[in-house]
C-alpha positions as CSV (number, residue, x, y, z in Angstrom):
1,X,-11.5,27.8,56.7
2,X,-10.3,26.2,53.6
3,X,-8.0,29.2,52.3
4,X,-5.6,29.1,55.9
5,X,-2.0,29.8,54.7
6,X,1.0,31.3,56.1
7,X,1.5,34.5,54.6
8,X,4.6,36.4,54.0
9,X,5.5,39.8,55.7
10,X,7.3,42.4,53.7
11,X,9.8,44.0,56.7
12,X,12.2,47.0,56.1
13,X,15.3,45.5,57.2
14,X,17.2,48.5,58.9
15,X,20.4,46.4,59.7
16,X,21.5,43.0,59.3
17,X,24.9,41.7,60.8
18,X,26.9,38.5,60.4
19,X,27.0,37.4,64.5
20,X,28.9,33.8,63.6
21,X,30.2,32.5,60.6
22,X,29.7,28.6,60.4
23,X,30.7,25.7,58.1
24,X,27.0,24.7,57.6
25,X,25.3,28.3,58.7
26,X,25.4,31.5,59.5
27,X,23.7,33.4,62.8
28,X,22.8,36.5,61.7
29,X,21.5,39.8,64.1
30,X,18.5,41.7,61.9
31,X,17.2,45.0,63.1
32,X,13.7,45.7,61.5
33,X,11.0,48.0,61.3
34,X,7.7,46.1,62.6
35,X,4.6,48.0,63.6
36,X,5.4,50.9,65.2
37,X,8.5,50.8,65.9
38,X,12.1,48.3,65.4
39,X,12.9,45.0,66.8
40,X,16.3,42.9,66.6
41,X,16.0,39.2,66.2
42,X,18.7,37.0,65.7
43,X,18.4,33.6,63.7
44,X,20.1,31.0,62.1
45,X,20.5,31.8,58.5
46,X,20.2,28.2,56.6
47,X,20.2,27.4,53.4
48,X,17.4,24.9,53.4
49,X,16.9,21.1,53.1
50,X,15.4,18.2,51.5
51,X,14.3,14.9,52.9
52,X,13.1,11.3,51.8
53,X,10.2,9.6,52.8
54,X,11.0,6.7,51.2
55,X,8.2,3.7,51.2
56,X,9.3,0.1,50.0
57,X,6.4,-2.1,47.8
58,X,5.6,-3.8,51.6
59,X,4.4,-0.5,52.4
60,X,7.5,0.3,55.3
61,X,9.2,3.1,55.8
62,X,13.2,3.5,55.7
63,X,14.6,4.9,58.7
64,X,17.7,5.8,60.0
65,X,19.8,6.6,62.7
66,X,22.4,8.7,64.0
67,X,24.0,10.7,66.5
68,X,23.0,14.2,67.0
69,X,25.2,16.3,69.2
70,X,22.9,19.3,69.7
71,X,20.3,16.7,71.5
72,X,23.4,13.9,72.2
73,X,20.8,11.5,71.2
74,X,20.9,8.9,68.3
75,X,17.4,9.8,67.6
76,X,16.1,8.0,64.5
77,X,15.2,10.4,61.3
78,X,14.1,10.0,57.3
79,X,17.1,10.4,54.4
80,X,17.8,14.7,54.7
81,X,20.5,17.0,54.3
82,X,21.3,20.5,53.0
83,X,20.5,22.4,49.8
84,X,23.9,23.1,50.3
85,X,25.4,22.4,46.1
86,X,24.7,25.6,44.1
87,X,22.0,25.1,41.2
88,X,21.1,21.8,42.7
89,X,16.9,22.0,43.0
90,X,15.1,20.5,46.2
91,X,14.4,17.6,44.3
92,X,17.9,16.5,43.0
93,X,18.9,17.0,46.9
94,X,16.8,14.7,47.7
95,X,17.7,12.1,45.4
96,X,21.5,12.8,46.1
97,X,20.8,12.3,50.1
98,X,18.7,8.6,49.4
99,X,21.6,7.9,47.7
100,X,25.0,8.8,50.1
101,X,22.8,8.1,53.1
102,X,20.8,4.6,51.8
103,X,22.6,3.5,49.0
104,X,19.2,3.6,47.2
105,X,17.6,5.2,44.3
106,X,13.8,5.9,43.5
107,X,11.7,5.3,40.1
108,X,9.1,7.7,41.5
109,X,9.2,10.8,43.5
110,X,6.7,13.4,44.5
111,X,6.5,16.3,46.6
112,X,5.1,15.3,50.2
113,X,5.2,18.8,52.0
114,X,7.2,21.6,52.3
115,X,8.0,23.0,56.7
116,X,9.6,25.7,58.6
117,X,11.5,23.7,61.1
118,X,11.8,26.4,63.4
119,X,10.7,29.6,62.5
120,X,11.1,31.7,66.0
121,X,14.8,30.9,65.9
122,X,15.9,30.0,62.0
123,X,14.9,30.4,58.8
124,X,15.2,26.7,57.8
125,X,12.6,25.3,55.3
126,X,12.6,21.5,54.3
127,X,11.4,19.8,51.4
128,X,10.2,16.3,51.8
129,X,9.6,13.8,48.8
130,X,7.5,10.6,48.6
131,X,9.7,8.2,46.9
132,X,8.7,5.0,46.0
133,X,10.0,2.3,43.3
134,X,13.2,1.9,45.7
135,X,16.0,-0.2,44.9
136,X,19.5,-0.7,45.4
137,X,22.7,1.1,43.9
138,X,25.5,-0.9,42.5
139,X,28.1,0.8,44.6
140,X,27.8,1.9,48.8
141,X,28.3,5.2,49.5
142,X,31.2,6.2,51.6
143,X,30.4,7.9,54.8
144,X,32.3,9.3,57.4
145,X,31.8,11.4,60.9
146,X,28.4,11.0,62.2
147,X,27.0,9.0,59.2
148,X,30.0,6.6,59.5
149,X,27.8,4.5,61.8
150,X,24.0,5.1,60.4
151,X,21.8,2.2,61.2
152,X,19.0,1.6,58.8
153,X,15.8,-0.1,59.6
154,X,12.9,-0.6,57.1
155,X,10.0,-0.1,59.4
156,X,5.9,-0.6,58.9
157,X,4.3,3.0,58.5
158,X,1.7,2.4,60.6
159,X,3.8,1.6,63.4
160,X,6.4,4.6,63.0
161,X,3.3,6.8,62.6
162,X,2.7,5.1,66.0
163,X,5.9,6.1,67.4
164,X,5.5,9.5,66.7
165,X,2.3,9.9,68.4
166,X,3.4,8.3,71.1
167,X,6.4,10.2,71.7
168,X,9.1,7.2,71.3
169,X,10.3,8.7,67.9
170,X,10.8,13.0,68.0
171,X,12.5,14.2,65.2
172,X,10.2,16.7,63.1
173,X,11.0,16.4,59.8
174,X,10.4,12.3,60.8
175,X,7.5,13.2,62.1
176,X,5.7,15.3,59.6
177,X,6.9,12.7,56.8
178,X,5.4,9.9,58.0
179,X,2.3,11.5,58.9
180,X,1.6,13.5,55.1
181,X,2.5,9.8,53.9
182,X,0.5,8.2,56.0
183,X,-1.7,10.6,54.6
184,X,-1.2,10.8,51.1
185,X,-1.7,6.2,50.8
186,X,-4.5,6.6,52.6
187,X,-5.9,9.0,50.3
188,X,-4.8,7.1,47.7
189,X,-6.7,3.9,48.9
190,X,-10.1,2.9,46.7
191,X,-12.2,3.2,49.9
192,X,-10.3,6.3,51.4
193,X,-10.0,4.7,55.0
């Protein structure tokens, strides 16, 4: 079935209620009208990110790392962060996050794939870019709290593509990056292999 997409649901929304109020997001409590009858859900109301799968000429992949206190792990993840400055699109995001979180810019960017991180329990959709035509900016980007210590590693793609499947390296948004650019070069190869 080539025509398989996710399709939107038009709900009445009987109530919605503000639960928490966060610095980054929201949880919300929604009371709708499904079927034949009304069901409450709450979710994390978020306002969305992009993220950088960022390939040098040797064909790696930039990765980085840091702590996560949700998971207490410093699990390793691609360039992301929030839609989070008003009129900024997905794409300037992105470009703003390669930059503050790799001190690098991009000659070329396309769009990789858009996800629903976790649609039972948020309403979080990421963008992720291809970028490519890397190099350095003049100036390093101050960080502080958990991107005071990010470690960056330039790795092979076939070998965090490895990681993934093997279960070393568990981040999703990492995870589907590297696979749709595994993807997308390989597609773009003469032979197609």
């Amino acid at each position: 079935m080539t025509d398989l997409h996710d399709e939107p649901v038009d709900v009445e929304i009987v109530a919605s209620d503000l639960v928490y109020e966060g610095r980054v997001w929201d949880v919300r409590s929604d009371t709708v009208r499904y079927g034949d009858g009304e069901i409450v859900r709450q979710y994390v109301d978020h306002p969305g990110a992009a993220a950088v799968v960022a390939i040098d000429d040797d064909g790696r992949v930039l990765l980085i790392q840091q702590y996560r206190h949700p998971i207490r792990h410093r699990d390793w993840e691609i360039p992301a962060g929030l839609l989070d400055v008003a009129g900024e699109s997905p794409l300037e995001s992105a470009r703003r996050e390669l930059a503050e979180e790799a001190d690098l810019e991009a000659s070329s960017w396309e769009p990789l794939v858009s996800i629903f991180t976790t649609p039972g329990g948020n309403d979080e959709v990421v963008h992720l870019f291809l970028a490519r035509g890397l190099s350095p900016l003049a100036d390093a980007h101050p960080r502080e709290d958990e991107e005071a210590d990010i470690r960056i590693e330039w790795v092979a793609l076939t070998d965090a593509v490895a990681g993934v499947l093997a279960g070393r390296l568990r981040n999703g948004i990492l995870a589907v990056g590297v696979l749709g650019a595994a993807e997308r070069l390989r597609a773009e190869t003469p032979t197609g292999r």
